[in-house]
C-alpha positions in Angstrom: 127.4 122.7 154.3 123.6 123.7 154.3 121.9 122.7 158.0 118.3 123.2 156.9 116.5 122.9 160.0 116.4 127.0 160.2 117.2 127.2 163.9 118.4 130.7 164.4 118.9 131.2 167.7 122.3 131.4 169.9 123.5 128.7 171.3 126.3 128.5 173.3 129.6 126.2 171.9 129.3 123.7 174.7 125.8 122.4 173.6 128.0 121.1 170.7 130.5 119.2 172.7 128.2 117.0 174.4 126.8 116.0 171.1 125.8 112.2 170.7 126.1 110.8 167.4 123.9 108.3 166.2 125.7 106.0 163.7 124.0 102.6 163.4 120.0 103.8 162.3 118.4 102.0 159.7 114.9 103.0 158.0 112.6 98.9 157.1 110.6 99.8 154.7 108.0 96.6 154.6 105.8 95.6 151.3 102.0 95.8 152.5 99.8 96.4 155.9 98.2 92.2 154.6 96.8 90.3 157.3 96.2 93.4 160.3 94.4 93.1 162.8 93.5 96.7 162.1 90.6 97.5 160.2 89.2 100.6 158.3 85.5 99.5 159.4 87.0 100.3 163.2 88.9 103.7 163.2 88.6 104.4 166.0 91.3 101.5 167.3 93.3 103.8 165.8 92.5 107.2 165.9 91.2 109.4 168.8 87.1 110.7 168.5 88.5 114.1 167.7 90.6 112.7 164.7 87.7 111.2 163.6 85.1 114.0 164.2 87.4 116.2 162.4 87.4 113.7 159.5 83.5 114.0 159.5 83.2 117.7 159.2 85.3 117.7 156.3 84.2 114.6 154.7 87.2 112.7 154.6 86.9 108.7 154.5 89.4 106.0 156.2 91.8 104.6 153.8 94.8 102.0 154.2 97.2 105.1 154.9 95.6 105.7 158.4 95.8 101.3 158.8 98.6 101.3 161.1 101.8 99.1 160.9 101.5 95.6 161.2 102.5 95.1 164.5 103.3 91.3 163.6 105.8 93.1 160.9 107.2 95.0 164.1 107.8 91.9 166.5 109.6 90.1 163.9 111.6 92.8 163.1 112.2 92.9 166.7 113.0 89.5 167.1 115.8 89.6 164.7 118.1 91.2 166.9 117.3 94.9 166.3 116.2 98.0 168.9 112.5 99.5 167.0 113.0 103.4 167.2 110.0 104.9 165.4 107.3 103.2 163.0 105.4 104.6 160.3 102.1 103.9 159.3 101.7 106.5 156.4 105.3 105.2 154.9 104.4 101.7 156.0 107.9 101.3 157.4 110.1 101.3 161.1 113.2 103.1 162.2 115.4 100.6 163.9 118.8 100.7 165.6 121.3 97.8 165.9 125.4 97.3 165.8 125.1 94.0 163.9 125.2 93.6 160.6 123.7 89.9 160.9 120.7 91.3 162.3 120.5 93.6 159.2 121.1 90.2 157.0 118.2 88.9 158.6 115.6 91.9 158.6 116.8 91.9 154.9 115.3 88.3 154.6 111.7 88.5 156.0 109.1 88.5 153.1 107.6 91.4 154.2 110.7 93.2 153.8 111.4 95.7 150.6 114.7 97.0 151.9 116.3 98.2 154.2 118.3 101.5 154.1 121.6 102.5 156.1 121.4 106.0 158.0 124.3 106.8 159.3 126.1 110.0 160.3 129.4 111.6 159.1 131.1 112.8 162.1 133.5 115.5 160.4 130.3 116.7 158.3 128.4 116.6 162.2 131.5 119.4 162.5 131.0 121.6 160.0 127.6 121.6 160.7 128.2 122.9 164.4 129.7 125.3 162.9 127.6 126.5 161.0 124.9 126.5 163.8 126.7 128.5 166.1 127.5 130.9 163.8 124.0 131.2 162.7 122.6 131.0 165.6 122.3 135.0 166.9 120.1 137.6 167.6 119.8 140.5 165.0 120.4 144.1 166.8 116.9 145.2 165.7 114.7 146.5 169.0 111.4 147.2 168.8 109.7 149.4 171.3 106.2 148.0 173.3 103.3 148.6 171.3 100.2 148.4 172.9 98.2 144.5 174.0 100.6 143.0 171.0 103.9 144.3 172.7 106.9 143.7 170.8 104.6 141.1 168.5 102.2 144.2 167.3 103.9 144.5 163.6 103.9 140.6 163.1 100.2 140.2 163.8 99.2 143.6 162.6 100.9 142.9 159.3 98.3 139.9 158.6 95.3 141.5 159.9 95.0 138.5 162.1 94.4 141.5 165.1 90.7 141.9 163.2 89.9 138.1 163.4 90.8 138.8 167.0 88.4 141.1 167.5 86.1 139.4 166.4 86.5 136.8 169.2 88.7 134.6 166.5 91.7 134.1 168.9 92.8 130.4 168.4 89.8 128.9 171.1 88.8 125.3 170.6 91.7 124.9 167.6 95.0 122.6 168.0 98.3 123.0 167.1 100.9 120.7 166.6 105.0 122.4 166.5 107.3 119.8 165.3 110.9 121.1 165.9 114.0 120.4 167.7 113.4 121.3 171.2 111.7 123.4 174.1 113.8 124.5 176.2 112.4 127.1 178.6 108.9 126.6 177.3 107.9 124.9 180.6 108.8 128.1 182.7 108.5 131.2 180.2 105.7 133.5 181.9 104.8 134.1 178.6 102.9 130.6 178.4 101.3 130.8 182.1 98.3 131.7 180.6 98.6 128.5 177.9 99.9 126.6 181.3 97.0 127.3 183.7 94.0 126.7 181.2 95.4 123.5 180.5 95.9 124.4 177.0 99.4 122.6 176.4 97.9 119.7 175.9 100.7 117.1 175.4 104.5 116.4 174.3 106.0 113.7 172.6 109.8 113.2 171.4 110.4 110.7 168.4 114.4 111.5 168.7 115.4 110.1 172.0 111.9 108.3 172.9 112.2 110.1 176.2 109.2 111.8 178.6 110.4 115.6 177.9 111.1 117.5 174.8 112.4 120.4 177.1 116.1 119.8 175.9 119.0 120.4 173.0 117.0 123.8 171.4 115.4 126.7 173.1 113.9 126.9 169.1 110.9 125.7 169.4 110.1 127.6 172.4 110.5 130.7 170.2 108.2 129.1 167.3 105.9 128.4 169.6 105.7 131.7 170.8 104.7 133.5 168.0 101.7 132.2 168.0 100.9 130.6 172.0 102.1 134.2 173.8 100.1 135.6 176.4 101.7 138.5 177.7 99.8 141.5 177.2 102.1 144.9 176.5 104.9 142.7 176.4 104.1 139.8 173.8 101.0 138.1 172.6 100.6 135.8 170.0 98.8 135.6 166.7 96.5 132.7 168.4 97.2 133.0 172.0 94.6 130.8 172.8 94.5 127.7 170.7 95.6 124.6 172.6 98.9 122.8 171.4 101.1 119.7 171.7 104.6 119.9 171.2 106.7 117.1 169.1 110.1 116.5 169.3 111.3 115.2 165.5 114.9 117.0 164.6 117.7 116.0 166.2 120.3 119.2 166.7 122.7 117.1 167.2 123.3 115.2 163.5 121.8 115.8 160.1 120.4 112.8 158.9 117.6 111.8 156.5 115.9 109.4 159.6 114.7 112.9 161.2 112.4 112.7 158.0 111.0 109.8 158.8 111.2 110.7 162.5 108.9 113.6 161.3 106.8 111.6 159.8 105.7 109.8 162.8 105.5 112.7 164.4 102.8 114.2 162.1 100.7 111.1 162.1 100.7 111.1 166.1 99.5 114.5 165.7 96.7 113.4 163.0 96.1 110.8 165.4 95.2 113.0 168.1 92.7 115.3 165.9 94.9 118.0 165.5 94.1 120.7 163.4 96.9 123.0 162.0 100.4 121.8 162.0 103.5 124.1 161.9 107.4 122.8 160.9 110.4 125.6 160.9 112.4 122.7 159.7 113.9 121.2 156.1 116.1 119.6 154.9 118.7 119.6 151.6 121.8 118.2 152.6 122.7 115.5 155.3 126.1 114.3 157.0 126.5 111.5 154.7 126.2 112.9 151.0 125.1 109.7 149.8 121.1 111.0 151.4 121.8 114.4 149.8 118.0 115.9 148.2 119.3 117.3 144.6 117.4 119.6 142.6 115.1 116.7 141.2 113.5 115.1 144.4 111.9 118.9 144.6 108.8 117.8 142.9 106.2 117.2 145.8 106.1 113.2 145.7 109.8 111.6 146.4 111.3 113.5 149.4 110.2 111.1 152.0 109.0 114.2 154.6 107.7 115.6 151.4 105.4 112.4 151.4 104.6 112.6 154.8 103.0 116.1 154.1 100.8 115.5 151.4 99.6 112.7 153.5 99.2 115.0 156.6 97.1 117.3 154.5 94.8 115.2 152.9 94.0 113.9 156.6 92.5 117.7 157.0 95.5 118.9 159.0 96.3 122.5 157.5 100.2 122.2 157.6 102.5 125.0 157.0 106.2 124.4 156.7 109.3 127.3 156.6 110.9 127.9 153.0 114.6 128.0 154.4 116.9 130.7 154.9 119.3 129.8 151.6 118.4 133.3 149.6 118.6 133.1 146.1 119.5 130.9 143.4 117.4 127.9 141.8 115.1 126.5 143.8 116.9 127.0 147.3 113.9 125.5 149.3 114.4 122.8 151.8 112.3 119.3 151.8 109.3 119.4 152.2 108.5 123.2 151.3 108.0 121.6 147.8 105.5 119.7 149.1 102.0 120.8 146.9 99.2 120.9 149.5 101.0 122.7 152.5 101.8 126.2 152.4 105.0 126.9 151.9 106.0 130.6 154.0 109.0 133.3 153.2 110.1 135.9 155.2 109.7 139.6 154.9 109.9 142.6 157.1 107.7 144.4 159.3 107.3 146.7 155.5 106.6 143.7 153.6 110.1 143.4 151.6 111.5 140.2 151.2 114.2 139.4 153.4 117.5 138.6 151.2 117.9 135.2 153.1 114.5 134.3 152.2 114.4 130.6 150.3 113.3 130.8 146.9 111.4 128.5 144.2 110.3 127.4 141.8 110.1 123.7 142.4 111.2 120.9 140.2 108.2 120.7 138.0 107.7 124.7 137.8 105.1 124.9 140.9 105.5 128.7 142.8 106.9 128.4 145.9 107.2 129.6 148.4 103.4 130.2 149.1 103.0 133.6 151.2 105.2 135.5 153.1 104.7 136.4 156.8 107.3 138.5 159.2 110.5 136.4 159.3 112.8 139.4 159.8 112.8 141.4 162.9 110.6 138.6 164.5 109.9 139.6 168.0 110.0 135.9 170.0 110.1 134.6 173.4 114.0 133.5 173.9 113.7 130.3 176.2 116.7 132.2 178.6 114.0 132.5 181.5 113.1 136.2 183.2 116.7 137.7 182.5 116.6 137.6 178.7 112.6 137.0 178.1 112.4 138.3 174.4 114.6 139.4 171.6 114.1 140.1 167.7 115.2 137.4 165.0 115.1 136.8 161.8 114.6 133.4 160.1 111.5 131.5 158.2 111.2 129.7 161.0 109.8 132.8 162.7 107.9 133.5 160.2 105.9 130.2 159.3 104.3 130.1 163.1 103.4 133.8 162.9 101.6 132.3 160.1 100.2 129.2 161.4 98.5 131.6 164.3 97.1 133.2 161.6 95.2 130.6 159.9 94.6 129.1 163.3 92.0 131.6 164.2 90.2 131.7 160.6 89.8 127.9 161.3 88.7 128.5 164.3 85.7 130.5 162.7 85.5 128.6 159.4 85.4 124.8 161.3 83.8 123.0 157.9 85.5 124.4 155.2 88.4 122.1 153.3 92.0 122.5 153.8 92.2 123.2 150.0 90.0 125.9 150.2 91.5 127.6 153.0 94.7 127.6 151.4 93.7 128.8 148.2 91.6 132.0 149.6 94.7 132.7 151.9 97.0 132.6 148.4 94.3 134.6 147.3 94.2 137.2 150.0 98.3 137.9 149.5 99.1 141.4 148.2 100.6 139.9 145.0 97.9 137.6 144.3 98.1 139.0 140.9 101.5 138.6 140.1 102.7 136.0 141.9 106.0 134.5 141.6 108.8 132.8 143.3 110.8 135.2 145.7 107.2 136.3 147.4 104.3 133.5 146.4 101.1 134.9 146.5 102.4 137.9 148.7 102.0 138.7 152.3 98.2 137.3 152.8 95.1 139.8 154.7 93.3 137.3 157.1 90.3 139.4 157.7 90.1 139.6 153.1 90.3 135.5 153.6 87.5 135.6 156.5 85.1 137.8 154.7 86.2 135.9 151.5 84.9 132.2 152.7 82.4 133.9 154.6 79.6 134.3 151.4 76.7 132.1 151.8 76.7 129.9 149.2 73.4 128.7 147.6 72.4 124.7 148.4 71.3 122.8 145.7 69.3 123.2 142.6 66.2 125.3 143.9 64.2 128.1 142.2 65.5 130.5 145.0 68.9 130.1 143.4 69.4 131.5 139.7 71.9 129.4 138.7 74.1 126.6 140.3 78.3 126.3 139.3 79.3 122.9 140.1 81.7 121.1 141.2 82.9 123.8 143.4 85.2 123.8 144.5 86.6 122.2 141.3 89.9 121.4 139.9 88.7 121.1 136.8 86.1 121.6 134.6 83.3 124.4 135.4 79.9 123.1 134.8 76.7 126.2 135.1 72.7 125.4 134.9 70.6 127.9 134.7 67.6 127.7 137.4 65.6 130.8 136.7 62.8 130.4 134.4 64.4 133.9 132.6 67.7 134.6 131.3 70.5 136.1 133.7 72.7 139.1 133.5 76.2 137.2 134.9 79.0 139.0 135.7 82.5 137.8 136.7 84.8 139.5 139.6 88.2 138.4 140.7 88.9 138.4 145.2 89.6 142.1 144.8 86.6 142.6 143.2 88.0 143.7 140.2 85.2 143.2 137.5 86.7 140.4 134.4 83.5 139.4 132.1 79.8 140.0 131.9 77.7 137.5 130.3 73.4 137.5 129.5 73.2 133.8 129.9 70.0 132.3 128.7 71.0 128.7 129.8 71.4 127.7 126.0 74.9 129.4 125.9 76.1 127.7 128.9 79.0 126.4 126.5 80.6 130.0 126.0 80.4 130.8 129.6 81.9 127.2 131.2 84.4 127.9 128.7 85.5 131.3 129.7 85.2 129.8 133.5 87.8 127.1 132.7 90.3 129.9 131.2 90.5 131.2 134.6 93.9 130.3 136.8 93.2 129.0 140.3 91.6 131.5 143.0 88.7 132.7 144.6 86.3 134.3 142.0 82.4 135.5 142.6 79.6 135.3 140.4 76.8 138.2 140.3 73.3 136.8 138.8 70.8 139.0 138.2 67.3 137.7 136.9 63.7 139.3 137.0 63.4 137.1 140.3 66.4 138.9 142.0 69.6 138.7 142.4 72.8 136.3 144.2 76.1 136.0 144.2 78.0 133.0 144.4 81.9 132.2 145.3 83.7 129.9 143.3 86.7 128.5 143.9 89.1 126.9 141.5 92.1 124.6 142.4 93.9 124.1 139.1 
């Protein structure tokens, strides 16, 4: 049985026997959003100022997926009979609970109605599962010794050069996070979040299992995500943004495996989009659930069926920068877990503080031959806060799921310092910042990434608009397509071409006339982070162009 959610921490057995089984959970998915009293022309019903400020930096418009349910959908769902658990505006559906099956009958019959779709839970599966979790669920023997302001964290940020960003006063400030994840047990007392705690930085919780007020229960797992990047504990542990703000959401249930905690994920990404957030993180996935009949085979790993898979494209193109762990399945053929296929998130392995992949590591490629995972971050030997309180504050484990947040810390800070540019962008310069950019493949992705490379990377000025101070302009840029180049100079050019590392590829005199040629060289070129030298009897300029193919 493969338990995707990657939570690798020990649990003892008798978490397992008080385990609740959910067995009557049924996903309504509804035709349209017709007739809403919602409206794009008034977002801001809907969406918090921040949501829609961060919307404006990155000029991203309101469209129907951001028009919320039809809450006339919802009451007459409710008036059938049956218990509403958690809509979906970006699916345009409801998770519902009821014990009738006439109730089902008549949801069924409402126009609005496509389908509706049974979700239950297999309770000798739920077994196996437990299982599995306890088993899985230990620390590794590795102990590393304090290391200076980092503690026990220094190889794990060190390793990404996220420790220069810091420096630079790049720490996380002003930046939200959202962890989706099963639980937070501990989080609420850990001194390692005082500081996060006292400047009011946790900013919220929300559970979209139970419904309740706390997600302080059933997994001390997200307490240890969470701390890989929200640590404040100077000598012992700090994280890789220790001070970006952060809400914590509640979304996979520990105590079943079933294809509603998609959905329930869902939800929980557009109440983060909701509230403006800017980087998401997810140590969770999916393959296999209690009841076979939900199973994701080898062909839903293609970026657009997986229904969390959906949810995460969506969730990107709202401007959230979401990062989601591989999976710890090792080798084979595509061992990923829904929604690391997923095409606009980055995808993160594990490797050790010397950068080798760890065996348990969850490879690609995906369905339709995309590399995956992404980049690789410190998943083995992860030093993390435990959740056990003062007696047992820290311990080393190994898991993507440490890995991914060690990440997302990471990419918090160089949004933090790069506030305007896209989420496409930023991913692509951070693939192109891995040490195998080069060679990338689908065991490692792009490599282990160098955040201060990234930084200095999107930090070239880039030339605005067709003036005679710029020699030449490359448009559309960033393009995932065709290269167009005018020449702006009154005199010819000397160009040359250099890849990220600076490794010199093609020099060109460009007289404007030959423009063919050199768009068609530029559209040879595989998707990266490239800069253009121009030299003219005016001067000279370099611009970045970044391609997206």
């Amino acid at each position: 049985m493969k338990k995707l959610s990657f939570l690798l921490l020990f649990f003892a057995a008798s978490l397992f026997a008080e385990a609740q089984v959910a067995t009557n959970i049924y996903w309504v998915q509804f035709t349209d959003k017709n007739d809403s009293p919602y409206s794009i022309d008034n977002p801001e019903d809907y969406l918090s100022p921040r949501a829609l400020q961060r919307r404006a930096n990155l000029g991203i418009t309101i469209d129907a997926y951001d028009i919320p349910v039809n809450p006339q959908y919802l009451q007459a769902v409710a008036d059938c009979g049956a218990q509403l658990i958690n809509p979906s505006k970006w699916l345009n559906g409801v998770s519902v609970y009821t014990t009738d099956s006439n109730v089902i009958g008549a949801i069924n019959a409402l126009p609005f109605v496509a389908e509706v779709r049974s979700c239950p839970n297999d309770l000798k599966a739920q077994e196996l599962k437990e299982r599995w979790m306890a088993n899985e669920m230990k620390p590794t023997t590795v102990n590393r010794g304090m290391n200076g302001f980092y503690g026990g964290a220094e190889a794990q940020v060190t390793q990404l050069k996220v420790n220069l960003l810091h420096d630079m006063g790049y720490d996380g400030t002003g930046v939200v996070v959202a962890v989706l994840d099963g639980g937070f047990i501990g989080t609420e007392e850990a001194s390692c979040f005082d500081n996060m705690r006292e400047e009011g930085r946790l900013l919220g919780v929300r559970d979209f299992v139970y419904g309740s007020s706390s997600v302080y229960s059933q997994s001390t797992h997200g307490t240890s995500c969470l701390s890989t990047m929200a640590a404040y504990d100077p000598n012992n542990m700090v994280g890789t943004a220790y001070k970006a703000s952060y809400y914590l959401i509640h979304t996979e249930d520990g105590d079943t495996e079933n294809i509603i905690e998609e959905y329930n994920w869902v939800s929980g990404a557009e109440y983060a989009d909701s509230l403006g957030v800017d980087v998401c993180t997810t140590s969770l996935g999916y393959i296999d659930f209690d009841m076979s009949e939900w199973n994701h085979p080898f062909e839903h790993f293609d970026g657009k069926t997986a229904p969390m898979t959906i949810g995460a494209e969506i969730a990107a193109s709202r401007g959230m920068i979401c990062m989601n762990a591989a999976g710890n399945e090792g080798d084979g053929v595509c061992t990923l877990g829904i929604p690391a296929d997923a095409e606009h998130i980055l995808t993160v392995g594990a490797v050790d503080g010397n950068g080798n992949r760890a065996s348990f590591s969850s490879v690609g490629p995906t369905y339709d031959d995309r590399i995956k995972p992404d980049v690789m971050a410190m998943g083995q030997g992860t030093y993390v806060a435990s959740g056990y309180g003062s007696w047992w504050p820290y311990y080393n484990g190994d898991g993507t799921s440490f890995a991914t947040p060690v990440l997302a810390g990471a990419v918090t800070c160089l949004r933090q310092a790069l506030p305007y540019t896209s989420v496409q962008e930023l991913c692509d310069v951070i693939r192109a910042s891995g040490d195998r950019a080069d060679n990338p493949d689908s065991k490692y992705g792009y490599g282990v990434p160098d955040f201060s490379q990234a930084l200095e990377l999107l930090s070239v000025e880039e030339p605005m608009g067709n003036t005679p101070a710029h020699i030449i302009t490359v448009y559309p840029n960033p393009s995932n397509g065709e290269v167009h180049v005018l020449l702006n100079d009154l005199h010819k050019a000397e160009l040359t071409i250099y890849d990220f590392m600076g490794h010199k590829l093609h020099s060109y005199s460009f007289n404007g006339l030959n423009h063919t040629s050199f768009e068609r060289y530029l559209n040879t070129l595989n998707s990266g982070v490239y800069f253009i030298n121009a030299v003219s009897e005016s001067g000279s300029e370099t611009l970045k162009l970044v391609l997206t193919r």
